[in-house]
N, C-alpha and C positions, 0 to 999 in steps of 0.2 A: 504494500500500500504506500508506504514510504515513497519509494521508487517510482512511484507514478501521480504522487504528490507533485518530487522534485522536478520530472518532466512535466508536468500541467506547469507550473508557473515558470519554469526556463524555458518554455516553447512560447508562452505569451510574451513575456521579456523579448526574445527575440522576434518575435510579429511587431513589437513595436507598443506594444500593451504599454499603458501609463505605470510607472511603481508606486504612485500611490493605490492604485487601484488593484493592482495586483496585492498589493499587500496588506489589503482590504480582503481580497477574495480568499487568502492566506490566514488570514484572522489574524495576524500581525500586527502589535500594536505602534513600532514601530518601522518606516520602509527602510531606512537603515538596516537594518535585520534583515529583510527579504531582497537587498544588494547582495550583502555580504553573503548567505546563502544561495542564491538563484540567480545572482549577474554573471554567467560567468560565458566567454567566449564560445559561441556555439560553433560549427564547421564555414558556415559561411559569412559570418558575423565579418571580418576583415574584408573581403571581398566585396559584402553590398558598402560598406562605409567608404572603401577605394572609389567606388562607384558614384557614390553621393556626393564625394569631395569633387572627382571628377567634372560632376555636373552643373557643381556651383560654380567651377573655374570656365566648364566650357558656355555656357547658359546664361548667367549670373544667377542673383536669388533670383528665386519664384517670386514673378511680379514685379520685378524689376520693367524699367521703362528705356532703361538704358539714357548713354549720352546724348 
């Protein structure tokens, strides 16, 4: 049960899930606590952030009007 605890809130953390929220859903009274447990680099975690950095360089922000 444990084990599938840890994966429900480190698969939401990586979908991008709020940590308040998550750690709300955790019963955690603190999200600090559900960082330091359940942030932790998942397989593709480096890859989409390459990605995002990427986009603000190639794109600018979202919404942006440009010069």
């Amino acid at each position: 049960m444990q084990a599938l605890r840890h994966f429900y809130a480190s698969a939401l953390l990586d979908a991008g899930e709020n940590i308040k929220a998550v750690s709300e859903y955790m019963g955690h009274a603190d999200p600090g606590m559900t960082l330091r447990v359940y942030a932790h680099l998942m397989p593709d975690s480096r890859e989409r952030a390459r990605r995002a950095i990427d986009s603000v360089f190639r794109y600018g922000p979202e919404g942006a009007d440009g010069p």
